[in-house]
PDB file of the backbone (N, CA, C, O) and the ligand in Angstrom, with CONECT records:
HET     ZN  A 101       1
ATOM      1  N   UNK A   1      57.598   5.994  -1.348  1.00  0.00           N
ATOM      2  CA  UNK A   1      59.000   6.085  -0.897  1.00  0.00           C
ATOM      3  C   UNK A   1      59.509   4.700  -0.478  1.00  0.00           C
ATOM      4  O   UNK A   1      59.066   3.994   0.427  1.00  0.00           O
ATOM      5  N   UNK A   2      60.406   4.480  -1.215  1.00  0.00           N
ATOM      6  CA  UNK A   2      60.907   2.646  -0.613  1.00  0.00           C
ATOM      7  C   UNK A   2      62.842   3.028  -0.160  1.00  0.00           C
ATOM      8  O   UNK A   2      63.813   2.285  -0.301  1.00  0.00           O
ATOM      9  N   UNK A   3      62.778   4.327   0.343  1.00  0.00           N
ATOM     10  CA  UNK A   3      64.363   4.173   0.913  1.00  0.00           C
ATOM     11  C   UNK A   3      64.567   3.472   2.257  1.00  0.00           C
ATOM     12  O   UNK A   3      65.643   2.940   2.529  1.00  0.00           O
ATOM     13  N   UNK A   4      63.543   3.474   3.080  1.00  0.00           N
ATOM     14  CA  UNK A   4      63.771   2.950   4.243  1.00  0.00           C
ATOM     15  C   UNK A   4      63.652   3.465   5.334  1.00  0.00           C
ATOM     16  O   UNK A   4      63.132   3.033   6.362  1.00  0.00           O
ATOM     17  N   UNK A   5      64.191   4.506   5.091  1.00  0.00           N
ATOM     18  CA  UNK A   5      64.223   5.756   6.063  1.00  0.00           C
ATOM     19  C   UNK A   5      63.376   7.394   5.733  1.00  0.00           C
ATOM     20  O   UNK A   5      62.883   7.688   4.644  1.00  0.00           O
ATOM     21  N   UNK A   6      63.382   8.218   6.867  1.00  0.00           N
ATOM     22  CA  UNK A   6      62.861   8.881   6.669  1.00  0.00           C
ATOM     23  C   UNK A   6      63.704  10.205   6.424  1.00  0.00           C
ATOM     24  O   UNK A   6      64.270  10.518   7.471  1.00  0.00           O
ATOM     25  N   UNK A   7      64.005  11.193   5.254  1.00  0.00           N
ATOM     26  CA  UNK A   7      64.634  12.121   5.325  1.00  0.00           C
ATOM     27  C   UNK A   7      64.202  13.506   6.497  1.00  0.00           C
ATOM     28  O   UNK A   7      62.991  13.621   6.686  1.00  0.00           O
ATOM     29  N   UNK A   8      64.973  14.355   7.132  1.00  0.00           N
ATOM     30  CA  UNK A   8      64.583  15.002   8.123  1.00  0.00           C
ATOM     31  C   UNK A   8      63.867  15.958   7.662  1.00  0.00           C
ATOM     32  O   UNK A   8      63.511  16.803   8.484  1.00  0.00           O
ATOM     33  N   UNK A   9      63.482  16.105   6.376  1.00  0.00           N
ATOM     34  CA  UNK A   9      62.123  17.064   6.427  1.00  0.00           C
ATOM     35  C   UNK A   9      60.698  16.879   5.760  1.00  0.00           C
ATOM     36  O   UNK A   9      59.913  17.741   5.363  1.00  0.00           O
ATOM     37  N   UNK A  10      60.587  15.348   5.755  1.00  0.00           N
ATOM     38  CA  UNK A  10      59.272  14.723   5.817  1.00  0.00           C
ATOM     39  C   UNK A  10      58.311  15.138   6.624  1.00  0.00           C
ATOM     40  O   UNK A  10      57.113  15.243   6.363  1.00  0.00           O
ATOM     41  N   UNK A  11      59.048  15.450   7.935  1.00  0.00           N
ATOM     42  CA  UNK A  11      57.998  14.894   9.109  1.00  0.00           C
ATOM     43  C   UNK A  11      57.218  16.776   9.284  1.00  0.00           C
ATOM     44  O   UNK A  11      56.118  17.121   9.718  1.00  0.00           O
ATOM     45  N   UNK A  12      58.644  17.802   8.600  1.00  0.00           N
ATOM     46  CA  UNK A  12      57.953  18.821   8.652  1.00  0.00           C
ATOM     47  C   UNK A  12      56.941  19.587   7.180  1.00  0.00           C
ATOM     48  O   UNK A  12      56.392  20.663   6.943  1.00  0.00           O
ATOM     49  N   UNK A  13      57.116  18.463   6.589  1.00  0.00           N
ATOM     50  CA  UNK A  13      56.554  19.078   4.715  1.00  0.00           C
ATOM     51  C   UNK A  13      54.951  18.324   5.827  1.00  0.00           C
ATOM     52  O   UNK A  13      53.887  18.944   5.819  1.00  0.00           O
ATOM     53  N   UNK A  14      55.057  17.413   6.393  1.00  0.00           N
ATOM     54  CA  UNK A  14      53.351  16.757   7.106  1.00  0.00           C
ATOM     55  C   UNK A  14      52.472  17.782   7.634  1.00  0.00           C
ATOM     56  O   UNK A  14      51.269  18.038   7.590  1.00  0.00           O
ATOM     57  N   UNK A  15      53.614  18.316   8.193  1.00  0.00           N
ATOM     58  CA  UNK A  15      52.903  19.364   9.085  1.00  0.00           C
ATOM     59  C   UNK A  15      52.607  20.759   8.646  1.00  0.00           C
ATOM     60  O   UNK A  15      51.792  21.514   9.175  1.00  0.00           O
ATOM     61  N   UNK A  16      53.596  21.089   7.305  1.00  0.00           N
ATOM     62  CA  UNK A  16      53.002  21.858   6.406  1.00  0.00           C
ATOM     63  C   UNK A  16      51.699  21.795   5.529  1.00  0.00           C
ATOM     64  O   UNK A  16      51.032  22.712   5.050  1.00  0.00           O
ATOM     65  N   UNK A  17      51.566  20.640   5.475  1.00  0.00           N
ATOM     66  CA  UNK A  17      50.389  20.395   4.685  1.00  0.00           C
ATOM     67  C   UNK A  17      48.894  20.225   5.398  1.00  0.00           C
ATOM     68  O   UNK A  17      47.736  20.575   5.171  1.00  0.00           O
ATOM     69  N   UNK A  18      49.687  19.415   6.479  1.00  0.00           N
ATOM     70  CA  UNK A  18      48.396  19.570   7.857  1.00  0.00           C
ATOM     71  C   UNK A  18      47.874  21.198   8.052  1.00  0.00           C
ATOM     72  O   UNK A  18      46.653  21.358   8.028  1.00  0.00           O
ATOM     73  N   UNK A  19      48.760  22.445   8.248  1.00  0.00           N
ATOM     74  CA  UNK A  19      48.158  23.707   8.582  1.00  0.00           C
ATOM     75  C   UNK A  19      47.729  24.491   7.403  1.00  0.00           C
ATOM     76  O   UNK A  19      47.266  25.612   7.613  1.00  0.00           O
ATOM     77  N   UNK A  20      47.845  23.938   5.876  1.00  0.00           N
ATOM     78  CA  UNK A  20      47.781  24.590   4.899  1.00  0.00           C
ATOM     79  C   UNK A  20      46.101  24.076   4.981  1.00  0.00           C
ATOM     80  O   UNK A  20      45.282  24.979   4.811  1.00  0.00           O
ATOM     81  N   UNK A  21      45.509  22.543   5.255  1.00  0.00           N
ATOM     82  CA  UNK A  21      44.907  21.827   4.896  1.00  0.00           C
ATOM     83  C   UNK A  21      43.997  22.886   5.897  1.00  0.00           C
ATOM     84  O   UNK A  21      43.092  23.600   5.464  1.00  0.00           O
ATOM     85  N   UNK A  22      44.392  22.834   7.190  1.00  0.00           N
ATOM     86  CA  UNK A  22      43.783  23.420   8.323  1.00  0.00           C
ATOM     87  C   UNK A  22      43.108  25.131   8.045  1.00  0.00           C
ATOM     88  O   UNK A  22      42.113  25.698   8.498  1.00  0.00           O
ATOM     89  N   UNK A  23      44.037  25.503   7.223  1.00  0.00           N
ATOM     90  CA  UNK A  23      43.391  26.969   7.007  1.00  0.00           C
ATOM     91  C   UNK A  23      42.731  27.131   6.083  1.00  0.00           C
ATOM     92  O   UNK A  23      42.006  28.120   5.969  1.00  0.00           O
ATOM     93  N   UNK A  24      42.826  26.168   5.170  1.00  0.00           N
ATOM     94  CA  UNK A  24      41.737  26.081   4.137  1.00  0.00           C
ATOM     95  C   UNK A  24      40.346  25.587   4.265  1.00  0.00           C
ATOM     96  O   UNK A  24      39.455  25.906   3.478  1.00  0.00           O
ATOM     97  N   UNK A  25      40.120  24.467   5.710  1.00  0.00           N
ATOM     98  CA  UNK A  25      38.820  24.174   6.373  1.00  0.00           C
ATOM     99  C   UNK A  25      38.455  25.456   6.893  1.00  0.00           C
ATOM    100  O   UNK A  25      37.485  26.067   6.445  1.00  0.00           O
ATOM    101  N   UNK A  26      39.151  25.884   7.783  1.00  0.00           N
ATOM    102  CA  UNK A  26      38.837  27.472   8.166  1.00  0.00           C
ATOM    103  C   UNK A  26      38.232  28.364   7.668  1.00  0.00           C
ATOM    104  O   UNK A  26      37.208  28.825   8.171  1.00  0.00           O
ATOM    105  N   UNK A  27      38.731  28.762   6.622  1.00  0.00           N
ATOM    106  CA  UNK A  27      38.027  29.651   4.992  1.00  0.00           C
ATOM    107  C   UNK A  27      36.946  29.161   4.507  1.00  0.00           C
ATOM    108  O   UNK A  27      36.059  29.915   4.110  1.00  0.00           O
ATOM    109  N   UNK A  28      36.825  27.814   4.452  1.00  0.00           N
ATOM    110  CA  UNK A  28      35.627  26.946   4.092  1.00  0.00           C
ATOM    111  C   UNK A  28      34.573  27.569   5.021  1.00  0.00           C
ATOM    112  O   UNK A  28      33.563  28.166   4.649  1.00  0.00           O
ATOM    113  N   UNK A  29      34.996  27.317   6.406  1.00  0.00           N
ATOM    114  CA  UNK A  29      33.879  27.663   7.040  1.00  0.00           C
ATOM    115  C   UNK A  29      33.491  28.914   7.638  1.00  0.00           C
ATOM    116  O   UNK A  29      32.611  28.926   8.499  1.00  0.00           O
ATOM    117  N   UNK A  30      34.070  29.974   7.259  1.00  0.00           N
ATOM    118  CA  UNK A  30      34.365  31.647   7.098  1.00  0.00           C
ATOM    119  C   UNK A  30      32.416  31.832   7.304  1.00  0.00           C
ATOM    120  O   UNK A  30      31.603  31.326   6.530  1.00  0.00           O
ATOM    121  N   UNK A  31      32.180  32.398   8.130  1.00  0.00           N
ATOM    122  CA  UNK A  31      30.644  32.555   8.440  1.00  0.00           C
ATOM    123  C   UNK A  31      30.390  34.424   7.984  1.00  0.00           C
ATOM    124  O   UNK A  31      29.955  35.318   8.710  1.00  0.00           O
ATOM    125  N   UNK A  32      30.889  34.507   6.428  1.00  0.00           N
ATOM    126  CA  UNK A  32      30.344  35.741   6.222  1.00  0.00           C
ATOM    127  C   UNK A  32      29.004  36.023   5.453  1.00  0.00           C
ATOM    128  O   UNK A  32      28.716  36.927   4.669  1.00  0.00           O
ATOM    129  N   UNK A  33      28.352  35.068   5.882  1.00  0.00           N
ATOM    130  CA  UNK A  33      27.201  35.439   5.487  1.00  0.00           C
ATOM    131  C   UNK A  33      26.829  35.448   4.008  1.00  0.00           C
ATOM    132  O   UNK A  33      25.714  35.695   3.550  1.00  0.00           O
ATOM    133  N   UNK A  34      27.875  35.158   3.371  1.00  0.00           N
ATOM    134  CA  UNK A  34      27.538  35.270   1.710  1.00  0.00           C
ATOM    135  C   UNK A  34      28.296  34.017   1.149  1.00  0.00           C
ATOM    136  O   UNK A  34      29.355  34.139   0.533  1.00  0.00           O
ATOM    137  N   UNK A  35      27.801  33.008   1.352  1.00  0.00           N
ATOM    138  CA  UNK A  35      28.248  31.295   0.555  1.00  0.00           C
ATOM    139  C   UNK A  35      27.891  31.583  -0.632  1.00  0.00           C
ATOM    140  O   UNK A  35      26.990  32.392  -0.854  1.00  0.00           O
ATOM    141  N   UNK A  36      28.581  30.929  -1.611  1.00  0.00           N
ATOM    142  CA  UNK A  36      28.449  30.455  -2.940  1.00  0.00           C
ATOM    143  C   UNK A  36      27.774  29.629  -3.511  1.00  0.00           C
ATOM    144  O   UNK A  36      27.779  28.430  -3.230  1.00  0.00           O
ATOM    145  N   UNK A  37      27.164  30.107  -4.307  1.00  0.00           N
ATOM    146  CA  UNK A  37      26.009  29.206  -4.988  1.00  0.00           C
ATOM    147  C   UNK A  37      26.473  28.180  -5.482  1.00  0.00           C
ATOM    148  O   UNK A  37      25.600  27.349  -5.732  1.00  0.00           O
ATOM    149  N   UNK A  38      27.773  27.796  -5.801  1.00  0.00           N
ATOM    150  CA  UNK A  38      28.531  26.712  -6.836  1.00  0.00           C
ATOM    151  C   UNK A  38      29.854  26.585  -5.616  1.00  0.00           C
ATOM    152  O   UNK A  38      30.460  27.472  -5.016  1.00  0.00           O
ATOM    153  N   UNK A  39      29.974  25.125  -5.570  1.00  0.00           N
ATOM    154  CA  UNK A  39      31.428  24.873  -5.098  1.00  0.00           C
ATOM    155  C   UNK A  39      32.413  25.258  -5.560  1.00  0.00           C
ATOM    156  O   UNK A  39      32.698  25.341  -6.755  1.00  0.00           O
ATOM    157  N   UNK A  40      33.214  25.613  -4.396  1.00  0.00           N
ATOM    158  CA  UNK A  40      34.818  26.469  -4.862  1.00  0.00           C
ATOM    159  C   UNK A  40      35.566  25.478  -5.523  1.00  0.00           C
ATOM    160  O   UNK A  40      36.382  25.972  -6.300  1.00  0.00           O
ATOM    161  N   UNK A  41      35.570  23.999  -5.474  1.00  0.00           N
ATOM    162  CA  UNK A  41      36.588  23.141  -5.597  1.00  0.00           C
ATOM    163  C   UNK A  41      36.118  22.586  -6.889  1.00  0.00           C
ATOM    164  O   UNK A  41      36.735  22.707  -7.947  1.00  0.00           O
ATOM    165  N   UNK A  42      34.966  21.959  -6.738  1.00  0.00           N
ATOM    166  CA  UNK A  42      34.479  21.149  -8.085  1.00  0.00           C
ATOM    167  C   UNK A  42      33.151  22.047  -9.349  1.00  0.00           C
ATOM    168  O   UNK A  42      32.757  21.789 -10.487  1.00  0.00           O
ATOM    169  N   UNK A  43      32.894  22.997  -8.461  1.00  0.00           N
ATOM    170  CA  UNK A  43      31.627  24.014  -9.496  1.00  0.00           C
ATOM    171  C   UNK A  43      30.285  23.245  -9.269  1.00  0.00           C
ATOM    172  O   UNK A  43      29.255  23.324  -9.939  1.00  0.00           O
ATOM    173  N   UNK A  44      30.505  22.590  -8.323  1.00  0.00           N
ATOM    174  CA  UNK A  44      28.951  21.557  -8.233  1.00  0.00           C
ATOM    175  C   UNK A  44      28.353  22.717  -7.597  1.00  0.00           C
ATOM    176  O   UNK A  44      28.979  23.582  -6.985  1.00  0.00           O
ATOM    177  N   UNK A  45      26.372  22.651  -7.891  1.00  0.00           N
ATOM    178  CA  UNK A  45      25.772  23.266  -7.606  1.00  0.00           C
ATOM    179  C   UNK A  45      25.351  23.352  -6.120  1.00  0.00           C
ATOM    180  O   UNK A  45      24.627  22.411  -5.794  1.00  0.00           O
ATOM    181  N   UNK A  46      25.634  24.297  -5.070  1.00  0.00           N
ATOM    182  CA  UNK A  46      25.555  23.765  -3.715  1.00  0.00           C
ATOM    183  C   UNK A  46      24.321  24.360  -3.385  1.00  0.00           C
ATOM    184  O   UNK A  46      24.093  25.570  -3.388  1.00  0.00           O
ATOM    185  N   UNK A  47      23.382  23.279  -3.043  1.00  0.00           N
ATOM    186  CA  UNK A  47      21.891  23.528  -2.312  1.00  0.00           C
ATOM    187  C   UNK A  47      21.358  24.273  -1.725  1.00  0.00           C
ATOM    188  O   UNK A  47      21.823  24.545  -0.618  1.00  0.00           O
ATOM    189  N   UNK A  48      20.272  24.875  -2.133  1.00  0.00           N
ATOM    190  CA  UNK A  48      19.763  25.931  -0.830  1.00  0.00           C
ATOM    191  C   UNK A  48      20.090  25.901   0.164  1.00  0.00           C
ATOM    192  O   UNK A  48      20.816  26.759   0.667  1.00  0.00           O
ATOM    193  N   UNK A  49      19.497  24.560   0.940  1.00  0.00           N
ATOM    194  CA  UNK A  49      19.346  24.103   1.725  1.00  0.00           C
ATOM    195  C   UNK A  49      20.887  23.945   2.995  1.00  0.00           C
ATOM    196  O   UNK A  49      21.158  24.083   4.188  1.00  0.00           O
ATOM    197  N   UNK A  50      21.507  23.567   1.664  1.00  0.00           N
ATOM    198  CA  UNK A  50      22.996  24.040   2.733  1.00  0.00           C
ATOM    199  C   UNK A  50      23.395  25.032   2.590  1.00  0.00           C
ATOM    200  O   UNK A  50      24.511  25.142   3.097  1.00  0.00           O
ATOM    201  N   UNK A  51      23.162  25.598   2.285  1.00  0.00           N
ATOM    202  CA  UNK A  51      23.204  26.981   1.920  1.00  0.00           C
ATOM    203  C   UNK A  51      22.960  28.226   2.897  1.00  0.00           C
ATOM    204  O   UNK A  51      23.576  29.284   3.019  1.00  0.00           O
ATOM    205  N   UNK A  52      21.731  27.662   3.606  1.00  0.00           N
ATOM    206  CA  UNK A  52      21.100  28.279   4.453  1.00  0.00           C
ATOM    207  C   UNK A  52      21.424  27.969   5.673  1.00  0.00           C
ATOM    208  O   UNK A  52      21.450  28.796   6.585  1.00  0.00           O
ATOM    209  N   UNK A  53      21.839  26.136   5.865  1.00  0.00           N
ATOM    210  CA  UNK A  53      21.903  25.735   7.101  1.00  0.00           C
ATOM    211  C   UNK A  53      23.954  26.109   7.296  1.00  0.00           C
ATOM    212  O   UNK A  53      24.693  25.683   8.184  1.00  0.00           O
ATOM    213  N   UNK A  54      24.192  26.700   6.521  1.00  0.00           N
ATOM    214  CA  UNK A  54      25.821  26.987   6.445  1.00  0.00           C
ATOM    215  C   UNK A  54      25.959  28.159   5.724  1.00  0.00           C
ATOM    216  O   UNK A  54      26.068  28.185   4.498  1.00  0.00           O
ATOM    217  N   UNK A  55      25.957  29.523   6.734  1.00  0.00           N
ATOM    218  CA  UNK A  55      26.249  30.707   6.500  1.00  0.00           C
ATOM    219  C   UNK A  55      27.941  30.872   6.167  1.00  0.00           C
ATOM    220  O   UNK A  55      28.889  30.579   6.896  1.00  0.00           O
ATOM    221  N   UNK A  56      27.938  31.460   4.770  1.00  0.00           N
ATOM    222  CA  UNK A  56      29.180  31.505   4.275  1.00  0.00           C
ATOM    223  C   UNK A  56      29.781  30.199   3.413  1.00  0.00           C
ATOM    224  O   UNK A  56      30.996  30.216   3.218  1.00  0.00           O
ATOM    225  N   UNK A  57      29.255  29.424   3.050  1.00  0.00           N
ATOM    226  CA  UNK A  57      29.521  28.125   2.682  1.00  0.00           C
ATOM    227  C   UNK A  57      30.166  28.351   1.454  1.00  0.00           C
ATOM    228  O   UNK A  57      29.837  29.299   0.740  1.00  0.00           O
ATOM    229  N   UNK A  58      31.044  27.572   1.152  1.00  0.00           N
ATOM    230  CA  UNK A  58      32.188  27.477  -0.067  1.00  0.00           C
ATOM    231  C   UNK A  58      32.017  26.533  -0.730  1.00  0.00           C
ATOM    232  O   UNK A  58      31.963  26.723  -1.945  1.00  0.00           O
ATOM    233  N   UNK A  59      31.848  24.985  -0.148  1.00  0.00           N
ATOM    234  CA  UNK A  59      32.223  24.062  -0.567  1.00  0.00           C
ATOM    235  C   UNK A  59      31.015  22.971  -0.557  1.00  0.00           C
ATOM    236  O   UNK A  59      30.279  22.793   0.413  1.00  0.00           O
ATOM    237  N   UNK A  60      30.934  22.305  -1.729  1.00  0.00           N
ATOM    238  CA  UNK A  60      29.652  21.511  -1.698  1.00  0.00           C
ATOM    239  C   UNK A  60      29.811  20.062  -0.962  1.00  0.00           C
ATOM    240  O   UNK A  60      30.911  19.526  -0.823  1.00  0.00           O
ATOM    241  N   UNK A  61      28.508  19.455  -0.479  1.00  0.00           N
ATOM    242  CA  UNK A  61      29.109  18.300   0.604  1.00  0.00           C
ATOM    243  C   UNK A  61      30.390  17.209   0.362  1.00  0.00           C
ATOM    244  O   UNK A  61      31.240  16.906   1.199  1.00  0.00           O
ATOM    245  N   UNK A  62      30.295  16.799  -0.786  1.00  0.00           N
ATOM    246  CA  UNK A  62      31.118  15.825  -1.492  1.00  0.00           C
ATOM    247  C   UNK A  62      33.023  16.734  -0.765  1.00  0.00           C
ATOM    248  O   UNK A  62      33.875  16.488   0.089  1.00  0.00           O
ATOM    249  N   UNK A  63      32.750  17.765  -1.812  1.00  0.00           N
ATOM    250  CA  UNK A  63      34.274  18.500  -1.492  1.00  0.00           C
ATOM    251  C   UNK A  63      34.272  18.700   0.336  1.00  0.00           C
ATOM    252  O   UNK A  63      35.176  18.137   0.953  1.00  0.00           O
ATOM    253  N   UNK A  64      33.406  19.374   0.976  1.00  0.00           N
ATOM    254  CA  UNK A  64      33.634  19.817   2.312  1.00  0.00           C
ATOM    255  C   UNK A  64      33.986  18.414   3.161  1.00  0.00           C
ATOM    256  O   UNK A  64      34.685  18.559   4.163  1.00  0.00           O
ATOM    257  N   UNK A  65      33.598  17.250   2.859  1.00  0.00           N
ATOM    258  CA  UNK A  65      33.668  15.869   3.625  1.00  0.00           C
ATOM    259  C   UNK A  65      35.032  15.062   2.958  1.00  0.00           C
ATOM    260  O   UNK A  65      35.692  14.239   3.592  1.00  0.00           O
ATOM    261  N   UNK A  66      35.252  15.394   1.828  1.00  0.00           N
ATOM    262  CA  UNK A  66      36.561  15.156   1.590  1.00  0.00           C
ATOM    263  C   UNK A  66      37.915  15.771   2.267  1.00  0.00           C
ATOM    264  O   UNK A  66      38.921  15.140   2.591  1.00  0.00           O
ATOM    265  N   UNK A  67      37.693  17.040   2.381  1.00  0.00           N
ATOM    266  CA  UNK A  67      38.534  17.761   3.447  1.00  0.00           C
ATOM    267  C   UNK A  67      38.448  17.648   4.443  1.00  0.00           C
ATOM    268  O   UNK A  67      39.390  18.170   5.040  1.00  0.00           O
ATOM    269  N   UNK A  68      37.549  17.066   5.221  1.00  0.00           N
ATOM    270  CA  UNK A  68      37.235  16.574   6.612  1.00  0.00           C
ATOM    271  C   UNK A  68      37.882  15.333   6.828  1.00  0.00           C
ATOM    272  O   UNK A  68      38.555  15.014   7.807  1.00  0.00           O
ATOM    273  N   UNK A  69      37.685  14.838   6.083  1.00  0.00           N
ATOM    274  CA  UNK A  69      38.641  12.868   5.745  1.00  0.00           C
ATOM    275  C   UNK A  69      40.060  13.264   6.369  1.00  0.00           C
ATOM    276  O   UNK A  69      40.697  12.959   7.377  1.00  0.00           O
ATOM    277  N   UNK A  70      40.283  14.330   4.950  1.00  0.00           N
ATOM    278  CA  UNK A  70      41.726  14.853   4.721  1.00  0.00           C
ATOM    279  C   UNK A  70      42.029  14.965   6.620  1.00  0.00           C
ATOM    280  O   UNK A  70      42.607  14.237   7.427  1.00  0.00           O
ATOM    281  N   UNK A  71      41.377  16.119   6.703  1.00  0.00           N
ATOM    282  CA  UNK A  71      41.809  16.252   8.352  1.00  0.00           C
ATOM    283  C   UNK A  71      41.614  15.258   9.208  1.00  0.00           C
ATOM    284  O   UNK A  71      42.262  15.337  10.252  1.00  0.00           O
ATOM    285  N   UNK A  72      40.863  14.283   9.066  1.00  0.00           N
ATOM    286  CA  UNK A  72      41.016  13.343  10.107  1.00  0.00           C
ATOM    287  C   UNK A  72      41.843  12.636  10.027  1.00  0.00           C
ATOM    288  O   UNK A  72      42.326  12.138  11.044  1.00  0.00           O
ATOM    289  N   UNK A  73      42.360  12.304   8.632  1.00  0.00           N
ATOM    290  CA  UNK A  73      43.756  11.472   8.473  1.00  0.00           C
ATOM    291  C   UNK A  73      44.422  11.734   9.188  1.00  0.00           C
ATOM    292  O   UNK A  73      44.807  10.962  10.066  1.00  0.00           O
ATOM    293  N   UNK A  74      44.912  13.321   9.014  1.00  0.00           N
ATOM    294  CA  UNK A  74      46.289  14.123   8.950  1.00  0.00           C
ATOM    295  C   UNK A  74      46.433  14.379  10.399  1.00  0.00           C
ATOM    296  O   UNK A  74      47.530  14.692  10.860  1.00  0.00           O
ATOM    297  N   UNK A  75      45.296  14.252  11.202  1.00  0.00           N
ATOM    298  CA  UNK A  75      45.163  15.045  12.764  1.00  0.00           C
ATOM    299  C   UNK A  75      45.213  13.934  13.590  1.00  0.00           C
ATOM    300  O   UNK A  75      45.910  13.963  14.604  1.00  0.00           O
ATOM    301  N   UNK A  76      44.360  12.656  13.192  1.00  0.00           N
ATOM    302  CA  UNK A  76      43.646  11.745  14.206  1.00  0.00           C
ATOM    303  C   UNK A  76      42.471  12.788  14.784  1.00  0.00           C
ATOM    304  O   UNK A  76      42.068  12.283  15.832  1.00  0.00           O
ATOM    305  N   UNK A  77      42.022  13.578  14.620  1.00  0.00           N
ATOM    306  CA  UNK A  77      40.873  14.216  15.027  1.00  0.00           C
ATOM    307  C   UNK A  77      39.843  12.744  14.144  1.00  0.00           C
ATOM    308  O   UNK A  77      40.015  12.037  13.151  1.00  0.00           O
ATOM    309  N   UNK A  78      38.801  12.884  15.201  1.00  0.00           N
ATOM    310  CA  UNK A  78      37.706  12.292  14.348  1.00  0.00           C
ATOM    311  C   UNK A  78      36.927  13.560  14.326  1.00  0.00           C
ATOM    312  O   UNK A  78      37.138  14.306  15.283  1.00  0.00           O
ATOM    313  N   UNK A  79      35.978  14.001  13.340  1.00  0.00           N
ATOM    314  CA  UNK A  79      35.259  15.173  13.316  1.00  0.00           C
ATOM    315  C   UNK A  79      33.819  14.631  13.135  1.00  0.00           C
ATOM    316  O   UNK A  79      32.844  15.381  13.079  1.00  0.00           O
ATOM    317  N   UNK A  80      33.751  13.368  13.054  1.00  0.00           N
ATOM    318  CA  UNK A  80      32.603  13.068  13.184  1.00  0.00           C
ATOM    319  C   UNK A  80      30.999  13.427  13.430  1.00  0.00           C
ATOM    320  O   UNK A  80      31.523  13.009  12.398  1.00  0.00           O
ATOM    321  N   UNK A  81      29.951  13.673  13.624  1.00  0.00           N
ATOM    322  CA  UNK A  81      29.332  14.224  14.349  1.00  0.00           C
ATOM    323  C   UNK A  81      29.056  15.761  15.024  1.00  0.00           C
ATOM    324  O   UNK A  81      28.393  16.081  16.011  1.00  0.00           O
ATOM    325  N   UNK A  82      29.949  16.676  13.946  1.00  0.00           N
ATOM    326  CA  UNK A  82      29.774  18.047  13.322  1.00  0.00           C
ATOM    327  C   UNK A  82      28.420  18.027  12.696  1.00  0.00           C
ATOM    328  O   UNK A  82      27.955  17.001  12.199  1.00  0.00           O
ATOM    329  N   UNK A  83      27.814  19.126  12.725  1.00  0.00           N
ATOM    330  CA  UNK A  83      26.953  19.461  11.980  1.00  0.00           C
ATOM    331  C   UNK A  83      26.659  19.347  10.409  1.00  0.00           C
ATOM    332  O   UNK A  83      25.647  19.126   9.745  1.00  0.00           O
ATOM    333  N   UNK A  84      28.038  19.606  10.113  1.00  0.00           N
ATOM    334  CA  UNK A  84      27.537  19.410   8.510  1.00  0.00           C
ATOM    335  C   UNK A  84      27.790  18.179   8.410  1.00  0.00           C
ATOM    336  O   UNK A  84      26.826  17.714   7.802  1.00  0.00           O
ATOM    337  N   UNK A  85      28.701  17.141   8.701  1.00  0.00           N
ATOM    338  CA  UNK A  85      28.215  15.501   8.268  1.00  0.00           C
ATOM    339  C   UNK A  85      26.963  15.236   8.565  1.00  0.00           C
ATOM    340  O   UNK A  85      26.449  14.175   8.212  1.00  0.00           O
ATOM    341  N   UNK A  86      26.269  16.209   9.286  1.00  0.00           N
ATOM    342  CA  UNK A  86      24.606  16.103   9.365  1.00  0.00           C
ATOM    343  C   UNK A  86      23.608  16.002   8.169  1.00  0.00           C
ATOM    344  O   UNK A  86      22.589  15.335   7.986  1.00  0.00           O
ATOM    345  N   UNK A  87      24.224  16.830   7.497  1.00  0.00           N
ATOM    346  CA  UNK A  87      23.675  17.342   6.227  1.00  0.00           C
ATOM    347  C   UNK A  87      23.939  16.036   4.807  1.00  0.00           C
ATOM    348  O   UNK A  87      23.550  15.954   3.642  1.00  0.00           O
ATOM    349  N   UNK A  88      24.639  15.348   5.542  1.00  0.00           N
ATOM    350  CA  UNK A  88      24.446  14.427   4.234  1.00  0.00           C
ATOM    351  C   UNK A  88      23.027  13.544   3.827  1.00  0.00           C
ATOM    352  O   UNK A  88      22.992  12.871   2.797  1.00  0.00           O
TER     353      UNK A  88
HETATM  354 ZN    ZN A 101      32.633  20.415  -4.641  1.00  0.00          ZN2+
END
């Protein structure tokens, strides 16, 4: 955007995308007990191992830490030091 200014519903399309982003980490981390063998996002094969250590798991590390980025951008949350950046 090179107008200069900001039109008045920038600041709320941010914050749309921030809670869309937000409920989709949510779902990611949905603890029903039955994760997916293959990532929801890219089809990568997701590990036993996280598999096991992440009941309900959706998303393989690459995709789940990309959405974590995403949210730390979008929040200023640092999420740092969660469990699953453990797992890398
Ligand atoms: Zn993936």
């Amino acid at each position: 955007m090179a107008g200069g200014w900001t039109r008045d519903g920038a600041v709320q399309d941010q914050i749309d995308a921030c809670v869309e982003d937000a409920v989709k980490l949510a779902r990611s981390r949905l603890s029903d007990g039955d994760g997916l063998t293959h990532c929801e996002e890219c089809e990568t094969v997701i590990p036993d191992a996280r598999r096991k250590a992440i009941s309900g798991v959706r998303l393989c590390v690459s995709c789940q830490s990309e959405l974590e980025e995403q949210q730390t951008t979008l929040t200023g949350f640092n999420r740092r030091g969660n469990k699953d950046s453990q797992l890398r």
